[in-house]
C-alpha positions as CSV (number, residue, x, y, z in Angstrom):
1,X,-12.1,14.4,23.0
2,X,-10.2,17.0,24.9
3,X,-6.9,14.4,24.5
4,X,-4.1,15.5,22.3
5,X,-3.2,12.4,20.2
6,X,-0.1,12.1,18.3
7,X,-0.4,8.6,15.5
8,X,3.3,7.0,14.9
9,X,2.6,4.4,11.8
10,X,4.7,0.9,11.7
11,X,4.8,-1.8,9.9
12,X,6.6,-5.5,10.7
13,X,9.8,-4.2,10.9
14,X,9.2,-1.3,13.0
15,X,7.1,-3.4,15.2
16,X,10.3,-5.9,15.4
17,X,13.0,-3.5,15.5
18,X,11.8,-0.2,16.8
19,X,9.1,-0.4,19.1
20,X,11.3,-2.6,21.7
21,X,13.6,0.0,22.6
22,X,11.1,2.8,22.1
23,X,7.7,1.6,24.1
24,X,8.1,4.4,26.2
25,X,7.2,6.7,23.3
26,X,4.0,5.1,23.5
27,X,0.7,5.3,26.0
28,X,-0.9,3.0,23.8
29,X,0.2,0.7,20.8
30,X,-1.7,-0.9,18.4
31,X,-1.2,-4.0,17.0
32,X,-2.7,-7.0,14.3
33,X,-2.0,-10.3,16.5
34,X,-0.7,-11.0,19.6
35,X,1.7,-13.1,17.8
36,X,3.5,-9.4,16.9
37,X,4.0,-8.4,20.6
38,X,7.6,-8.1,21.0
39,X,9.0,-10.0,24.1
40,X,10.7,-7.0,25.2
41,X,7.4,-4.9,25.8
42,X,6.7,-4.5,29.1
43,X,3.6,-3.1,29.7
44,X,-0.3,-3.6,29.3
45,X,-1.1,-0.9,26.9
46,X,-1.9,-3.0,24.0
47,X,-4.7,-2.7,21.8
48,X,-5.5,-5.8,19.3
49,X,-7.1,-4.9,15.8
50,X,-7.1,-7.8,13.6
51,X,-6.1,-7.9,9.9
52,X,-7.5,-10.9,8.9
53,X,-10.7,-12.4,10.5
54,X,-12.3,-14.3,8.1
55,X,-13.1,-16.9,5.5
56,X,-10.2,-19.6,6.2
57,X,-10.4,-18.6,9.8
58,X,-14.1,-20.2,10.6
59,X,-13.7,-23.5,8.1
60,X,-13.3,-24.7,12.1
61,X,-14.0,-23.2,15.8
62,X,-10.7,-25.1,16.3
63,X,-8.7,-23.0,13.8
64,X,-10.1,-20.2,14.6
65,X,-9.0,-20.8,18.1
66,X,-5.9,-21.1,16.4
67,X,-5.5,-17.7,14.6
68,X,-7.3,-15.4,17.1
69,X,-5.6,-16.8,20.3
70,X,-1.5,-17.0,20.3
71,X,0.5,-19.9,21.2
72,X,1.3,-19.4,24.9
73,X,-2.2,-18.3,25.7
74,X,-3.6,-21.8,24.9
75,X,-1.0,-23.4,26.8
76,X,-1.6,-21.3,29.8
77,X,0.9,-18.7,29.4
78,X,-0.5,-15.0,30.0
79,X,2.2,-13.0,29.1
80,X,1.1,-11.7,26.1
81,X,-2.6,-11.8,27.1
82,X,-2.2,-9.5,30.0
83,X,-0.4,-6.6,27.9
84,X,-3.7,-6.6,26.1
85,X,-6.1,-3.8,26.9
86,X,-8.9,-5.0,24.7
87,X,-9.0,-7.5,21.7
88,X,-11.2,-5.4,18.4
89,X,-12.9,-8.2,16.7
90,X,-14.7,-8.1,13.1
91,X,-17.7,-10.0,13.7
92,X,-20.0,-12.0,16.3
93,X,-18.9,-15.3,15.0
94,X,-15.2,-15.2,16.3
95,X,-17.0,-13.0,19.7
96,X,-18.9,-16.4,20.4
97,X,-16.1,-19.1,19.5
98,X,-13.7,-17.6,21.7
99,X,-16.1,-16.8,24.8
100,X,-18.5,-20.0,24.6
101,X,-14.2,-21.6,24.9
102,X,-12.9,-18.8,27.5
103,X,-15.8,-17.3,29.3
104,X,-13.9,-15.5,32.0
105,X,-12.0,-13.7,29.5
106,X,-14.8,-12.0,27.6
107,X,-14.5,-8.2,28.9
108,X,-11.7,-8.0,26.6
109,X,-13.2,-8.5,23.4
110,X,-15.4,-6.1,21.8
111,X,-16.9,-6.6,18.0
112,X,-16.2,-3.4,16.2
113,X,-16.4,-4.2,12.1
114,X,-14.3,-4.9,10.0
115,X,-12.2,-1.5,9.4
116,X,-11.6,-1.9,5.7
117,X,-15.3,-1.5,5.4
118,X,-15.6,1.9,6.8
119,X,-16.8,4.1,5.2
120,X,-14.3,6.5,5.6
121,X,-11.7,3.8,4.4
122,X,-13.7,2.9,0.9
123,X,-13.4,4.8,-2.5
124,X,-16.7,5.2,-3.8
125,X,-16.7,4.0,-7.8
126,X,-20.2,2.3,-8.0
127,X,-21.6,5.2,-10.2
128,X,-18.4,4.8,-12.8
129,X,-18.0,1.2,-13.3
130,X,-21.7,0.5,-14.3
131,X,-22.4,3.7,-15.9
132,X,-23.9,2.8,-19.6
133,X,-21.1,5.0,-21.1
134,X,-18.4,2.6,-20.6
135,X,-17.7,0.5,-23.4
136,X,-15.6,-1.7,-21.8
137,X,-15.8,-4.5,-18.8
138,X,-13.5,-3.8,-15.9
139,X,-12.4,-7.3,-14.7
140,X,-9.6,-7.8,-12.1
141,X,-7.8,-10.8,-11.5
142,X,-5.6,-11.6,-8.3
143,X,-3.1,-13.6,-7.2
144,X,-2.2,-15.5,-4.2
145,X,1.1,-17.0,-5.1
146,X,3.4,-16.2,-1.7
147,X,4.8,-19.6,-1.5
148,X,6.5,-19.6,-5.1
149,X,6.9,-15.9,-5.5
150,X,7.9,-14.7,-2.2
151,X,8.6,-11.2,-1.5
152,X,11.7,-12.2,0.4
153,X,12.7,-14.7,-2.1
154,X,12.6,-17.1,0.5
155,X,13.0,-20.6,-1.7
156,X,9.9,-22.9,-1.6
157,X,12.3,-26.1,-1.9
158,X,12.8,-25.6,1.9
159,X,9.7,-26.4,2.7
160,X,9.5,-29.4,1.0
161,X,12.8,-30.6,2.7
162,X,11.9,-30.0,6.1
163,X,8.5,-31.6,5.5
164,X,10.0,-34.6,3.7
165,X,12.2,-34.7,7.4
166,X,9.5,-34.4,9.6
167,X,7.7,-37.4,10.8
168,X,4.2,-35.6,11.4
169,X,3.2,-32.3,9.7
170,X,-0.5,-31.8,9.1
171,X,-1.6,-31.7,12.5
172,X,0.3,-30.1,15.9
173,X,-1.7,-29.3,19.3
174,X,-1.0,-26.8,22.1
175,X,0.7,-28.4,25.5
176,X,-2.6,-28.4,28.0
177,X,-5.1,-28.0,24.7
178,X,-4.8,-31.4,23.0
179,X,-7.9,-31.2,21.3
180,X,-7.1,-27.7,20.0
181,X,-4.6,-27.1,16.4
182,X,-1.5,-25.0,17.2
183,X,-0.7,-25.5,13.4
184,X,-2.7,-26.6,10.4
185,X,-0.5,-25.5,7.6
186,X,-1.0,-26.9,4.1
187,X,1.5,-29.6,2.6
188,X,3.7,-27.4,0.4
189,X,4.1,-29.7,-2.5
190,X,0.4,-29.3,-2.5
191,X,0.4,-25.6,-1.9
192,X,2.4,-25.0,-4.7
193,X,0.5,-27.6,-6.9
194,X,-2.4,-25.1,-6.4
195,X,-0.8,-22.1,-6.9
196,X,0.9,-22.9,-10.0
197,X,-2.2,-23.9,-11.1
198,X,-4.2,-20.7,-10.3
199,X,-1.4,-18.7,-12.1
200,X,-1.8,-20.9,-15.1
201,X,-5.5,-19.8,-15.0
202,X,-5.5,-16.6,-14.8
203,X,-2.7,-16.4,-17.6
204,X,-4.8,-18.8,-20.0
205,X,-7.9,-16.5,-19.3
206,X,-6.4,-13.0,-19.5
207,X,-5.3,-14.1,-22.9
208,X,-8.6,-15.1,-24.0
209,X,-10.4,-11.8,-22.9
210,X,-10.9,-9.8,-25.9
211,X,-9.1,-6.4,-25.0
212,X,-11.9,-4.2,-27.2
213,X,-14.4,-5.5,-24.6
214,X,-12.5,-6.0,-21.3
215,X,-10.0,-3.5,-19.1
216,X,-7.9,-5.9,-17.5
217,X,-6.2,-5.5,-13.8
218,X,-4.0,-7.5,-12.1
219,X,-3.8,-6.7,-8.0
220,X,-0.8,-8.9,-6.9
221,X,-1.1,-10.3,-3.2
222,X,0.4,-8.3,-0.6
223,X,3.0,-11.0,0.6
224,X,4.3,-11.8,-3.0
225,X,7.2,-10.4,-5.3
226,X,5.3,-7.2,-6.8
227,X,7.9,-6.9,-9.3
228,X,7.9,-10.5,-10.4
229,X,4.7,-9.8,-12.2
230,X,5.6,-6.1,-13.3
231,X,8.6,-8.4,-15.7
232,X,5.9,-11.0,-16.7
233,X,3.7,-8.4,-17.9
234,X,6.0,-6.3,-19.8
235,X,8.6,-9.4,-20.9
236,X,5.0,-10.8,-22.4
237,X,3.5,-7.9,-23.5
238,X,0.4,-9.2,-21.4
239,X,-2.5,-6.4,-21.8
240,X,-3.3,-5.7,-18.4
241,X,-2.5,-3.2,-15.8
242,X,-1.2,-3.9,-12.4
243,X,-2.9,-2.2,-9.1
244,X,0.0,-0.4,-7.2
245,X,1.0,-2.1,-4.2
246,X,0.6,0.8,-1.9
247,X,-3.0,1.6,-3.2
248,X,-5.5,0.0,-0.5
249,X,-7.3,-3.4,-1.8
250,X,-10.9,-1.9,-1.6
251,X,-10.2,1.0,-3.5
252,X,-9.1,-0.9,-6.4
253,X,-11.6,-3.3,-6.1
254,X,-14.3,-0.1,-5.8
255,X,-13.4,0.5,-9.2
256,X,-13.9,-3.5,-10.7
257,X,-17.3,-4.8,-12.3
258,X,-15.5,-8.7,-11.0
259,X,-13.1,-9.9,-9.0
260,X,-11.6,-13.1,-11.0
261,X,-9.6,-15.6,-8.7
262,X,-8.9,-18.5,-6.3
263,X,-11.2,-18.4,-3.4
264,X,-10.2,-15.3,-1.1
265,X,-11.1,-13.0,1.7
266,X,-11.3,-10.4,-0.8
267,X,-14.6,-11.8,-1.8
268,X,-15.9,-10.1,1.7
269,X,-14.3,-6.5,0.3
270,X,-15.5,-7.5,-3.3
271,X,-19.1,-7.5,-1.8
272,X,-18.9,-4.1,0.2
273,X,-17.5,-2.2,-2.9
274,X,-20.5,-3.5,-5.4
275,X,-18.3,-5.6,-7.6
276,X,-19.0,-9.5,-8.3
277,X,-16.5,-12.0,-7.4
278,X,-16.0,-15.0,-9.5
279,X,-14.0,-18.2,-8.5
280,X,-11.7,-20.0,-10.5
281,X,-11.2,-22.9,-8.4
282,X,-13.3,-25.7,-10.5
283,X,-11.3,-24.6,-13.6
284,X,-8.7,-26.9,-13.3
285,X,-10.0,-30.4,-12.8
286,X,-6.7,-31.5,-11.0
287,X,-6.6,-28.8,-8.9
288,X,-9.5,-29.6,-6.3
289,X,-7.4,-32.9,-5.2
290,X,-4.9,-30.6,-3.3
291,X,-7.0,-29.0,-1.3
292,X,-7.0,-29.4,2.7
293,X,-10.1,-29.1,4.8
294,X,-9.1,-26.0,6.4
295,X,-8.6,-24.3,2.9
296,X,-10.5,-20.8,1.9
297,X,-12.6,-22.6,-0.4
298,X,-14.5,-24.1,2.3
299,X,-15.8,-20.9,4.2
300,X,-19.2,-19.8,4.3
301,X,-19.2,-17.0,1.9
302,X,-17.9,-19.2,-0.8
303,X,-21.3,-21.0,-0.7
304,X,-22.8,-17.9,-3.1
305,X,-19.9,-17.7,-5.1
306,X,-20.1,-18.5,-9.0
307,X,-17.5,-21.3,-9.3
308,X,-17.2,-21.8,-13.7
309,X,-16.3,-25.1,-14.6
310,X,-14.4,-24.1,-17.3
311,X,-12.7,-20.7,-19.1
312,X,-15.2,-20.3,-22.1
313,X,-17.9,-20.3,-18.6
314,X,-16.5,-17.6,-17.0
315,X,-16.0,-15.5,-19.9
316,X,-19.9,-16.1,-20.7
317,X,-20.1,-14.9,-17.7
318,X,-18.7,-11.3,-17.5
319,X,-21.5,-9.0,-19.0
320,X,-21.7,-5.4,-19.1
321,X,-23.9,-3.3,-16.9
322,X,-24.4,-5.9,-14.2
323,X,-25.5,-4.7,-10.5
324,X,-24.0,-6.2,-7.8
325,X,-27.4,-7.4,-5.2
326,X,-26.6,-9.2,-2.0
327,X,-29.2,-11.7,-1.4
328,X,-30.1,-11.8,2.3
329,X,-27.7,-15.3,3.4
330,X,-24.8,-13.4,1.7
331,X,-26.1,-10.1,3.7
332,X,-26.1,-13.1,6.7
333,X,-22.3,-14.2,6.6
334,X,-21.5,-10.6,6.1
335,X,-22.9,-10.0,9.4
336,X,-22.1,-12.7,11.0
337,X,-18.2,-12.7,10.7
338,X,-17.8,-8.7,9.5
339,X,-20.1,-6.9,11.6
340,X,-21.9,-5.6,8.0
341,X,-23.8,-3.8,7.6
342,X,-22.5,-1.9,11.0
343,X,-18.9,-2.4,9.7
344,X,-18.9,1.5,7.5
345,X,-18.7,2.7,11.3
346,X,-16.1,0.4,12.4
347,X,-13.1,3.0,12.3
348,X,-15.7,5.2,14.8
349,X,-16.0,2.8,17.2
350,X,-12.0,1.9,17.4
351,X,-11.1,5.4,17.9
352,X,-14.0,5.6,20.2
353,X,-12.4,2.7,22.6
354,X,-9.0,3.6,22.1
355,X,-9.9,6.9,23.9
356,X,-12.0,5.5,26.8
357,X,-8.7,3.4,27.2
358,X,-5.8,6.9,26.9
359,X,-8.4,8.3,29.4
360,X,-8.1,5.4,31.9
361,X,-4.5,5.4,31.4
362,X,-3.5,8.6,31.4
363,X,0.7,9.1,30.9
364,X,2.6,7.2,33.3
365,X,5.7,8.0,31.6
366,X,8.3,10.8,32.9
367,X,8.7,13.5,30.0
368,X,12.3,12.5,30.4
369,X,11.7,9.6,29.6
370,X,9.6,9.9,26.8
371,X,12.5,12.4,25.4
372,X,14.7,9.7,25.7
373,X,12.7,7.1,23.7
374,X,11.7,9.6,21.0
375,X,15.3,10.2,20.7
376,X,16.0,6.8,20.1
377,X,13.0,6.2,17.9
378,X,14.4,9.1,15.3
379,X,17.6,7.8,15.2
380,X,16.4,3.9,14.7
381,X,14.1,5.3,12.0
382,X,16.6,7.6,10.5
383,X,19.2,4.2,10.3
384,X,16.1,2.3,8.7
385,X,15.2,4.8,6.3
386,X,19.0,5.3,5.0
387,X,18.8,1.2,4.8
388,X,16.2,1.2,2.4
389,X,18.0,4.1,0.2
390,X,20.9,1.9,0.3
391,X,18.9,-1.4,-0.7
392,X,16.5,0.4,-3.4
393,X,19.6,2.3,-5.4
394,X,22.9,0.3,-4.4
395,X,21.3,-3.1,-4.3
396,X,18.6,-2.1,-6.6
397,X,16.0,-4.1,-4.9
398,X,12.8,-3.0,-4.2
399,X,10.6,-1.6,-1.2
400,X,8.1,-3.5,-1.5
401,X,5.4,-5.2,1.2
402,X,6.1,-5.1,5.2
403,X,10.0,-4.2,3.7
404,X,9.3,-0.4,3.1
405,X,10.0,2.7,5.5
406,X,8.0,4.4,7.4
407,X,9.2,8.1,5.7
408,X,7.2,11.5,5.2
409,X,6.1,10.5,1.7
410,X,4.8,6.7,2.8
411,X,3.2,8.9,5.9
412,X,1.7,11.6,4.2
413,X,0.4,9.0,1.4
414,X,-1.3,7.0,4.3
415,X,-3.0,9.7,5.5
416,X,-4.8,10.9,2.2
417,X,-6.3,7.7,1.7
418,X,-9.0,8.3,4.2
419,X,-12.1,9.7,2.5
């Protein structure tokens, strides 16, 4: 392209805090939900690439309703909507529950991959982990524990009052959409029922894995206390090693014979990277009473999942030098709801359509301005980054999750992870 692009990165808070008073920095923004638009932008240069489009998303066409189309959209509001240039979707699946629901909407949605399966976004460890050579088994365990181990430290016990106070909870419906869930959020006391449980699971098998045999990894989810678990391990002296947070999902997982854990859209990455994912959720026998119908467990790919009844099972289970072969219903799902195996192009494509869009555009904006906002964008950005100083070394907490800024090191780390 002849265009001269210039990428600004963000996370939530940047989004939140920044982007309001800045937009005119911008001739197009990119963003994971409509849910993250900011009130205050006021024009249609958005661009929708979503983070998470599968698994819990298609366990109804209801839900996924529900996660793919925001609040005031379903209840006839087009506020949001109409700052959107073009909705990127993952796979065909979502493409035809949205448009078989809104049909006069559909020039706005385009199925482009999922962008985690690019090829240019994967690390490339096949070859290592099932090379003869190794003597050990490279199993990694995660966890998905958000509601008892916060990164925030948001208490759970306030769920579990305001749900005790509410009359109704499992069920809500949009305003003009009665037959169509706004919110299907499982019971907390449940919630954390499971997760306790998974964490109990993992624990009990990590400490039956015989360490001569087995390299043992632990990636901890991205909207939980990282450093919770850094303590446990070393306050335990737990053999295992912990994934950093800021190393991307796939490229850990490239470099994993299994994937041990409660059911999870990381199965979908586990799959493209050639490692074998194993669930634990049969392994408690109480466990499986908690569950809600919309749960993870009950999306298609799970179907082909091994699923041990017990710990001794799953152990059995982790043998050396096993290739990873995707049978041709997994290959099926894949396709259906990731775009695979089309999806190690997906980064292409985006770039591809957010260009046709800049050259449609063009820059409305006066170069003063643009001045302007950049002005106010460093300073913003200089005031968060002197925040996070002040919280990481006076308050000694840490940057961890979306609650990280967006400085030259975090920026120049970002863009060497691309292959």
């Amino acid at each position: 392209s002849d265009l001269d692009v210039r990428l600004f990165y963000g996370n939530r808070l940047y989004t939140s805090k920044v982007l309001p008073n800045c937009q005119d920095m911008f001739d197009l923004i990119i963003l994971p939900r409509p849910f993250f638009i900011p009130k205050k932008i006021n024009s249609n240069n958005v661009i929708i690439i979503f983070s998470e489009a599968v698994g819990r998303c298609f366990t109804s066409d209801k839900y996924a309703l529900c996660s793919f189309l925001d609040k005031d959209f379903m209840e006839g509001k087009k506020s949001n909507y109409d700052k959107v240039l073009k909705f990127l979707l993952w796979g065909d699946k979502s493409y035809n529950i949205i448009t078989s629901k809104f049909k006069n909407i559909k020039e706005k949605f385009i199925v482009v991959g999922n962008p985690r399966h690019d090829n240019l976004a994967l690390k490339n460890n096949k070859n290592n982990k099932n090379n003869k050579n190794n003597k050990k088994i490279s199993v990694g365990f995660i966890t998905r524990q958000p509601r008892i181990n916060d990164y925030l430290g948001r208490q759970p016990v306030n769920d579990i009052v305001n749900i005790s106070l509410m009359k109704e909870y499992k069920y809500s419906y949009y305003k003009n959409q009665s037959d169509y869930l706004l919110l299907q959020d499982d019971d907390p006391v449940d919630e954390m029922y499971v997760q306790s449980s998974d964490i109990r699971t993992m624990l009990k098998i990590i400490n039956k894995l015989n360490v001569d045999k087995f390299d043992i990894s632990i990636r901890v989810h991205q909207t939980e206390n990282f450093y919770f678990w850094e303590s446990v391990l070393t306050e335990h002296d737990i053999n295992a090693t912990l994934s950093k947070w800021t190393t991307p999902f796939t490229h850990w997982a490239s470099s994993m014979n299994y994937i041990v854990g409660p059911a999870s859209t990381s199965s979908y990455d586990a799959y493209v990277v050639g490692a074998i994912p194993i669930c634990t959720r049969y392994i408690d026998k109480k466990r499986e009473a908690h569950i809600s119908k919309f749960s993870e467990e009950f999306g298609d790919l799970q179907g082909f999942i091994a699923k041990p009844k017990s710990i001794d099972e799953l152990i059995s289970a982790l043998k050396p030098n096993v290739i990873l072969e995707l049978n041709s219903q997994i290959k099926q799902v894949l396709k259906d709801e990731t775009n695979f195996p089309e999806s190690s192009k997906s980064i292409t494509k985006i770039v591809s359509i957010c260009m046709d869009e800049l050259s449609i555009l063009g820059t409305n904006v006066k170069i003063s301005k643009r001045r302007y906002a950049y002005f106010k964008y460093s300073l913003i950005s200089l005031f968060i980054n002197t925040y996070f100083i002040y919280r990481e070394k006076v308050r000694r907490k840490k940057n961890i999750s979306s609650m990280f800024p967006i400085n030259k090191k975090i920026i120049n780390h970002i863009d060497n992870l691309l292959n």
